[in-house]
C-alpha positions as CSV (number, residue, x, y, z in Angstrom):
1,X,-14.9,-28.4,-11.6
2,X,-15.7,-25.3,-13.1
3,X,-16.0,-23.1,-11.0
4,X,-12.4,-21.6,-9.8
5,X,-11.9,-21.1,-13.4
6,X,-15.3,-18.9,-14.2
7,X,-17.1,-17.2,-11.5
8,X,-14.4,-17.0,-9.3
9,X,-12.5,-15.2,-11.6
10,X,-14.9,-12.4,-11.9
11,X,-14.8,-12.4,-8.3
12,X,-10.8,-11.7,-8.0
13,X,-11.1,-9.1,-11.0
14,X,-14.6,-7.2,-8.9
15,X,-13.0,-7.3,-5.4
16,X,-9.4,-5.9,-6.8
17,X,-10.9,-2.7,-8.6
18,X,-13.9,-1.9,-5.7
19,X,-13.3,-4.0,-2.4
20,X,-11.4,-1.4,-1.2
21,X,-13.3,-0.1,2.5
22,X,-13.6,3.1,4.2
23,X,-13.2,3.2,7.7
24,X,-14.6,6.5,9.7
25,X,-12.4,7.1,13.0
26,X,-13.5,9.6,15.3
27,X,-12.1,9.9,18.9
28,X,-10.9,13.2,21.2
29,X,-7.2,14.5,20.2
30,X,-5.5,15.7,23.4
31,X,-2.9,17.7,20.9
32,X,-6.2,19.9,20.1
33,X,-8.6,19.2,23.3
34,X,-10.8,18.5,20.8
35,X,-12.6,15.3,18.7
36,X,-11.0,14.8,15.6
37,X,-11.9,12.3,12.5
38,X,-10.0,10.9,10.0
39,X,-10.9,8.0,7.2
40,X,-8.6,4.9,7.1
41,X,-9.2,2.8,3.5
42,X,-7.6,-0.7,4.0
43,X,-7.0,-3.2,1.3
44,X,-9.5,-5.6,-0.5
45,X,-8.0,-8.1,1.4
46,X,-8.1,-6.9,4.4
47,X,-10.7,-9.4,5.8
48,X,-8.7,-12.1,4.6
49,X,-5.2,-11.8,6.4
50,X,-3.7,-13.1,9.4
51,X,-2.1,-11.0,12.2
52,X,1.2,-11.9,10.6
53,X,0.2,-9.2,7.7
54,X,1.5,-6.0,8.3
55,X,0.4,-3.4,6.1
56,X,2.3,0.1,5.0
57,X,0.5,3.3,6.3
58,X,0.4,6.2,3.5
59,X,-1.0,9.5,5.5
60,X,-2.6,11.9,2.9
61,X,-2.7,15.5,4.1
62,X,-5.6,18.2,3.7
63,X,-8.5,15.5,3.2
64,X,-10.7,17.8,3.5
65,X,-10.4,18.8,0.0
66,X,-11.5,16.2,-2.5
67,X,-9.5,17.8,-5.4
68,X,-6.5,16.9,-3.8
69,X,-7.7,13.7,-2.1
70,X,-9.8,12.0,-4.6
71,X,-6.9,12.3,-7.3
72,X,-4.2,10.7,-4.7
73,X,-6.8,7.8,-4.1
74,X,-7.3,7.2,-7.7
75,X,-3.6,7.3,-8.2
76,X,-3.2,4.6,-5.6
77,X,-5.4,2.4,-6.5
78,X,-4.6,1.8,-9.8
79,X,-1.1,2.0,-9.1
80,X,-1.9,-1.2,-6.6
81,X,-3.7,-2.6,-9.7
82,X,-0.4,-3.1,-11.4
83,X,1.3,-3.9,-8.6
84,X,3.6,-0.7,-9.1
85,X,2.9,-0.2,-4.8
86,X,2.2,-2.6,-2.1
87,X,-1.6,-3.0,-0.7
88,X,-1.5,-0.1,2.3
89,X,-3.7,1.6,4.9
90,X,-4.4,4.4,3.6
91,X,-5.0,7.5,6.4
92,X,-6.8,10.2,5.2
93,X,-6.4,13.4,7.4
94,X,-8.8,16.2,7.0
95,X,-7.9,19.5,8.4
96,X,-9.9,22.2,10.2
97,X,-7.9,25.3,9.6
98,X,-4.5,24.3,7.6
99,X,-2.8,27.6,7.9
100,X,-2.9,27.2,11.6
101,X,-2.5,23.9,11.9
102,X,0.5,23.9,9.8
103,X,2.0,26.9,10.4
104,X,6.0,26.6,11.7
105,X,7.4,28.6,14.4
106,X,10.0,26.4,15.6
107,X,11.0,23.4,13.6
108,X,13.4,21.7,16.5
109,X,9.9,22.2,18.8
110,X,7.4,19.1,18.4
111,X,5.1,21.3,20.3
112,X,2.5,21.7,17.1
113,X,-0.4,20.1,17.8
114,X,-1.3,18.2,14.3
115,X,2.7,16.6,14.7
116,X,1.3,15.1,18.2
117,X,-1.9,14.3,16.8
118,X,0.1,11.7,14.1
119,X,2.7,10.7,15.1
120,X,1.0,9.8,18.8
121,X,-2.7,9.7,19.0
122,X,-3.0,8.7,15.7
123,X,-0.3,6.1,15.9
124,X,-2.0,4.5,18.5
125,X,-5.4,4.7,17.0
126,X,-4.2,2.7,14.1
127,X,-2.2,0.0,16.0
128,X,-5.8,-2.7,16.0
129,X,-5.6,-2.3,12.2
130,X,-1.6,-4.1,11.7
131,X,0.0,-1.6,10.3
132,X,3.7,-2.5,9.4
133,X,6.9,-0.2,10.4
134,X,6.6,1.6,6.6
135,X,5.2,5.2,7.0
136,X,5.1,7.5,4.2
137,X,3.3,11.2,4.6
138,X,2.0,13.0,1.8
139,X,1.2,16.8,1.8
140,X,0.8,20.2,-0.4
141,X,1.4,23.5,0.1
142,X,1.1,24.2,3.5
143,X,0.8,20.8,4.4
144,X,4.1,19.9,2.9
145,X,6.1,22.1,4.9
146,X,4.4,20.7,7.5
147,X,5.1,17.4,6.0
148,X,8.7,18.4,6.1
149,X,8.8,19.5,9.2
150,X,7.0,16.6,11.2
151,X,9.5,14.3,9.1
152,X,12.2,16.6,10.0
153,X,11.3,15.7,13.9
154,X,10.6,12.2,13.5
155,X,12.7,10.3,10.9
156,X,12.6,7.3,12.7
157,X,8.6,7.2,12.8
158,X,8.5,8.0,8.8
159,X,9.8,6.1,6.3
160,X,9.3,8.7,3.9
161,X,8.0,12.2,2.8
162,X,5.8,13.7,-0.5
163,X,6.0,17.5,-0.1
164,X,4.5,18.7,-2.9
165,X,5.0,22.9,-4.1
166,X,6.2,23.6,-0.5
167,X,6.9,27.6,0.4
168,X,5.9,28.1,4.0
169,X,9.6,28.4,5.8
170,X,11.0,25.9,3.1
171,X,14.6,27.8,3.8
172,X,14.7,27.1,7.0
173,X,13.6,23.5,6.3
174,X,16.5,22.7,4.0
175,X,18.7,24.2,6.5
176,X,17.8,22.3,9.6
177,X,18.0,19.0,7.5
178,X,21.4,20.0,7.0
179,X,22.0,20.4,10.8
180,X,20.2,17.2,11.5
181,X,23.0,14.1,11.1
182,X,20.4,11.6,11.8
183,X,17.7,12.5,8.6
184,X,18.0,10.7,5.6
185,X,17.8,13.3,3.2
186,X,17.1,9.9,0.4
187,X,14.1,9.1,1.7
188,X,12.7,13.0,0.9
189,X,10.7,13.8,-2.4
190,X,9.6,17.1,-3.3
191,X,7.7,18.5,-6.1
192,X,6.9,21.8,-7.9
193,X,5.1,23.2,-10.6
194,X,6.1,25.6,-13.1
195,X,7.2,29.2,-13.4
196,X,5.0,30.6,-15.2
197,X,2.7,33.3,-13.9
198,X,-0.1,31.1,-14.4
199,X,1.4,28.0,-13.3
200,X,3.1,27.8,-9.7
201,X,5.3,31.0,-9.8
202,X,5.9,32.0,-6.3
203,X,6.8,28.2,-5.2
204,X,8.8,27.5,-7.7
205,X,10.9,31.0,-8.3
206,X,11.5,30.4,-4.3
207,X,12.2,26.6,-5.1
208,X,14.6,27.7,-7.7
209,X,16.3,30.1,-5.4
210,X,16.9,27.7,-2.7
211,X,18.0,24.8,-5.4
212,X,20.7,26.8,-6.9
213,X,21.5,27.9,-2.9
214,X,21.8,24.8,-2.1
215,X,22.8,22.1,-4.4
216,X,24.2,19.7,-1.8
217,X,20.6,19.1,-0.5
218,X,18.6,19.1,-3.7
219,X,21.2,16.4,-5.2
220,X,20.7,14.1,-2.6
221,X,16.8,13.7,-2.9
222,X,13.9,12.9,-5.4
223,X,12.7,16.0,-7.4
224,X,10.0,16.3,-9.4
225,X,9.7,19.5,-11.8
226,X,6.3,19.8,-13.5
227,X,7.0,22.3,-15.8
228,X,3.8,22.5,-17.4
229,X,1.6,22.3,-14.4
230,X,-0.3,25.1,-12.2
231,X,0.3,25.4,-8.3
232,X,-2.8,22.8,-7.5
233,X,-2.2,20.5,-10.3
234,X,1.1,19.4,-9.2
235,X,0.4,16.8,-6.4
236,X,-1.8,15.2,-9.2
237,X,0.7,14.6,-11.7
238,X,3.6,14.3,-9.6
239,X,2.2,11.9,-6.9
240,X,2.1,8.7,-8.9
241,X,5.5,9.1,-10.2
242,X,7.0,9.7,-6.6
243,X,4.8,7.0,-4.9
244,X,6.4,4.6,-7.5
245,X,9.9,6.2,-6.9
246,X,9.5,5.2,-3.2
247,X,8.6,1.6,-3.9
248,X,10.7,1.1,-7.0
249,X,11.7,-2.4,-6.0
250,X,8.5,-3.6,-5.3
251,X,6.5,-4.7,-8.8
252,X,10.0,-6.6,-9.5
253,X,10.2,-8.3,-6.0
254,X,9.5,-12.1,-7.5
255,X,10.6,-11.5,-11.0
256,X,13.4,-13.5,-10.8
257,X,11.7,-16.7,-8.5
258,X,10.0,-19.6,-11.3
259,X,10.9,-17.6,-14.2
260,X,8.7,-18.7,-17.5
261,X,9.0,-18.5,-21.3
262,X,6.9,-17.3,-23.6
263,X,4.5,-20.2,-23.2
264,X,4.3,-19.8,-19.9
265,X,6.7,-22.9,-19.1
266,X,9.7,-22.7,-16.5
267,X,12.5,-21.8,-17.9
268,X,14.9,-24.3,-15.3
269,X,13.8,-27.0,-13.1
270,X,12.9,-25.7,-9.7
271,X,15.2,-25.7,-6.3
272,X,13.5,-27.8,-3.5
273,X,10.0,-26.8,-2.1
274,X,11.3,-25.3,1.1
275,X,14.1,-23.8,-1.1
276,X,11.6,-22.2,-3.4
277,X,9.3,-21.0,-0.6
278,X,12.3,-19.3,1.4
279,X,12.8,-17.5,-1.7
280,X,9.6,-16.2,-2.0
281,X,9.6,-14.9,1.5
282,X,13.2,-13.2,1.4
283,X,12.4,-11.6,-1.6
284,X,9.5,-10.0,0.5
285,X,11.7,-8.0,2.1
286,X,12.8,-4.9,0.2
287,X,15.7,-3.2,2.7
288,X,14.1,-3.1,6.4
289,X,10.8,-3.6,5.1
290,X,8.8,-7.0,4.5
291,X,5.8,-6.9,2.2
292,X,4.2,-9.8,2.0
293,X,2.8,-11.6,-0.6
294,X,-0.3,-10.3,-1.7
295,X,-3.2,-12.6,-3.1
296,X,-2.2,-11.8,-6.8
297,X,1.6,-12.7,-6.2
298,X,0.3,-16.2,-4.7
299,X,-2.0,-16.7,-7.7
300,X,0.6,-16.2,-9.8
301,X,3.3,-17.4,-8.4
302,X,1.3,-20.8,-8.2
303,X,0.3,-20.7,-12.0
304,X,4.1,-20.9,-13.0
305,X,5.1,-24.0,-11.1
306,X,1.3,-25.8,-12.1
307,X,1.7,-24.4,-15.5
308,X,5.2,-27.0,-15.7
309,X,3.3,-29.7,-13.6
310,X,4.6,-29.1,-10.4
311,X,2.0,-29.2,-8.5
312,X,3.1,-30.0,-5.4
313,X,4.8,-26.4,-5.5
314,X,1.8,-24.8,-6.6
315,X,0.3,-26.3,-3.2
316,X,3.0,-25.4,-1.1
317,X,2.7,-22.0,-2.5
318,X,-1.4,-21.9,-1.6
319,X,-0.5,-22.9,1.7
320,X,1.5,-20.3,2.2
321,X,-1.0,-18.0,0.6
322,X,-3.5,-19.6,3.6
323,X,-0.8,-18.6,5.9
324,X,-1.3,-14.8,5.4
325,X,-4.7,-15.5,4.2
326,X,-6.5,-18.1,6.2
327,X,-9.7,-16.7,4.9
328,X,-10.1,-16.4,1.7
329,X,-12.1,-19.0,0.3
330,X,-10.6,-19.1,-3.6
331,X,-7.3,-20.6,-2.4
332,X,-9.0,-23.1,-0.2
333,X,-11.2,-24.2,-3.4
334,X,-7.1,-24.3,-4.9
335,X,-6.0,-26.3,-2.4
336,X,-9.4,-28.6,-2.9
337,X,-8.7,-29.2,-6.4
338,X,-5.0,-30.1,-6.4
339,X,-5.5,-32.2,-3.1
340,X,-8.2,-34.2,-4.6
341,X,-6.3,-36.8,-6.3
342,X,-3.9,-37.4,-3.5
343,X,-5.3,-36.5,-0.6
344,X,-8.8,-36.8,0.2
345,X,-9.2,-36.1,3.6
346,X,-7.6,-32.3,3.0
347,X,-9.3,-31.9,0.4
348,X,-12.5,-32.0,1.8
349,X,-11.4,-30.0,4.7
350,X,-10.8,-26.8,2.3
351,X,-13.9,-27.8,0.2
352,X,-15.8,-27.1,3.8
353,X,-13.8,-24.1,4.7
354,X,-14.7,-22.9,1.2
355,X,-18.2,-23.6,1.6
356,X,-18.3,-22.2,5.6
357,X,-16.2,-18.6,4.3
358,X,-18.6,-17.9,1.3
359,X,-21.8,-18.4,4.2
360,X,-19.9,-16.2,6.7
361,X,-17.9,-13.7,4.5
362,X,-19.1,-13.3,1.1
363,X,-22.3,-12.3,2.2
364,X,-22.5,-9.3,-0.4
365,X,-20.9,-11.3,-3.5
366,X,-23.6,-11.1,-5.9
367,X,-22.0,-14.7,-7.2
368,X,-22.0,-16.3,-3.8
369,X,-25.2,-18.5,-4.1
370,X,-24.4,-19.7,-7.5
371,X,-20.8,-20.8,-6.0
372,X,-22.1,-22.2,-2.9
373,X,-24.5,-24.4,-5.1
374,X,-21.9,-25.7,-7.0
375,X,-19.8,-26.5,-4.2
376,X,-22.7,-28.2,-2.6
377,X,-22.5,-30.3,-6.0
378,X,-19.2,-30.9,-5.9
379,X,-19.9,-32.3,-1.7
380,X,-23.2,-34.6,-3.1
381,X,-21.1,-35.9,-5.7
382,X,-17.9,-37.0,-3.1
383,X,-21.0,-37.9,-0.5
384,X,-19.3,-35.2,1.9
């Protein structure tokens, strides 16, 4: 059977780079008495999981200006694509007027409406789309002091902060997360641009100030100094490197589970199934966080142990992919081809939930009446 090794295949490599959806959320913010929208992007997979799949949130500040947004969205994507950062939900939050919606008075006062908005209204707005206990909030400017601050109030709720080129009451920032015992000053990154009077001048002569006032704080969190780059540039070329900072464990997660030579053969003979499995699944969790395999880590994962012949791994494996998964149809059509010879009655079971997902999910795959005839082929030829 050809067809898990052709057309699907054009299928995985299409839905990875533009699957990706765009959700518009509008309801009424009590924080501002007034209705407020933001635009939620979940994975290309989203469709596919299970409730047991909970996803990372990554809030991205001042979305209403595409030359900061659009860049950040790029950057993520991609960075996805190499698996450099886990599939998220990715909030974007445009604001109406940022000076006064960011704009600190008091930072040990949560009374600022767009702190409320997130880290409440928005919080519970996101809840039907399974987000996981990961919260990372990106910002510029403004909008990173205010990232600063709303971290500073709620390091429990966030994971982690980008404040990119912050100035607005930055002193006062660095000194209350001094005051504050309970912030982890590890899970802050901030960036700046250069000194030139071209480049980000103002923030960073401030930045530098506060650094040298301060070395206690600075030393104990991620920095990024882009030299070279002027006060708006910054988030774009310091973003990627500090998303990738944040999940620096992640892309090596499973490097060390079925390890292969350079002909793609397992280097040692494999632990038990279950052993095998629970490895897969503890090395999922990276500190308090679990990321679960995505469908690229199943695929591959898979391949090693079928590429050695151990295919009852490789089904094991699938199943577990079906397990976060249940409805995507490509590992189904897996599980059809490696249950064929031994099992029969599965495999026609996932041949049919192949076939019934394509009809009921796949209805704008451009490939999906070619695959549905050859799955009707492969049904005649069984008399299924």
């Amino acid at each position: 059977m050809k067809v898990k090794l052709t057309i699907i295949l054009t299928v995985l490599i299409s839905t990875i780079l533009f699957g990706q959806k765009t959700d518009s959320l509008t309801f009424f913010s009590s924080a501002f008495q007034h209705d407020r929208t933001v635009y939620i992007k979940t994975p290309d997979f989203y469709k596919y999981q299970s409730d047991s799949v909970k996803l990372p949130v990554i809030y991205i500040l001042d979305g209403q200006h595409e030359w900061f947004v659009n860049p950040i969205l790029s950057a993520i994507k991609y960075l996805q694509y190499t698996h450099e950062i886990p599939q998220a939900l990715v909030v974007v939050i445009p604001l109406t007027d940022r000076k006064v919606e960011c704009s600190l008075t008091n930072l040990h006062s949560d009374t600022l409406a767009l702190h409320k908005f997130i880290t409440r209204e928005l919080n519970e707005q996101l809840e039907s789309y399974q987000p996981s206990d990961y919260k990372i909030l990106v910002g510029h400017s403004f909008s990173a002091s205010f990232a600063l601050y709303s971290h500073l109030l709620n390091p429990v709720y966030y994971s982690a902060v980008i404040a990119n080129s912050p100035f607005d009451s930055f002193e006062e920032l660095v000194l209350a997360f001094d005051e504050n015992k309970q912030t982890d000053k590890s899970k802050i990154s901030i960036s700046i641009g250069g000194s030139a009077l071209d480049k980000d001048y103002y923030h960073r002569r401030q930045y530098d100030n506060l650094k040298s006032k301060y070395p206690a704080f600075f030393n104990a969190i991620t920095l990024f100094e882009a030299d070279n780059s002027a006060h708006n540039a910054v988030p774009i070329v310091a973003i990627p490197y500090l998303l990738t900072k944040n999940f620096d464990k992640f892309r090596s997660r499973y490097s060390e589970i079925a390890k292969v030579n350079s002909e793609y053969k397992l280097i040692n003979e494999p632990e038990s199934i279950n052993y095998e499995i629970k490895k897969i699944v503890t090395a999922s969790r990276i500190g308090n966080y679990f990321y679960v395999p995505e469908i690229a880590d199943i695929n591959g994962l898979a391949s090693r142990y079928l590429g050695s012949g151990f295919n009852e791994y490789g089904i094991s494996i699938y199943e577990l992919g079906i397990k976060y998964y249940p409805e995507y149809f490509e590992f189904h059509l897996a599980l059809y081809e490696l249950l064929l010879p031994i099992n029969i009655t599965k495999a026609k079971w996932h041949l049919n939930k192949a076939y019934d997902l394509l009809q009921k999910l796949e209805v704008e795959l451009p490939e999906r009446q070619e695959i549905l005839d050859q799955l009707s082929e492969e049904k005649k030829k069984n008399n299924w």
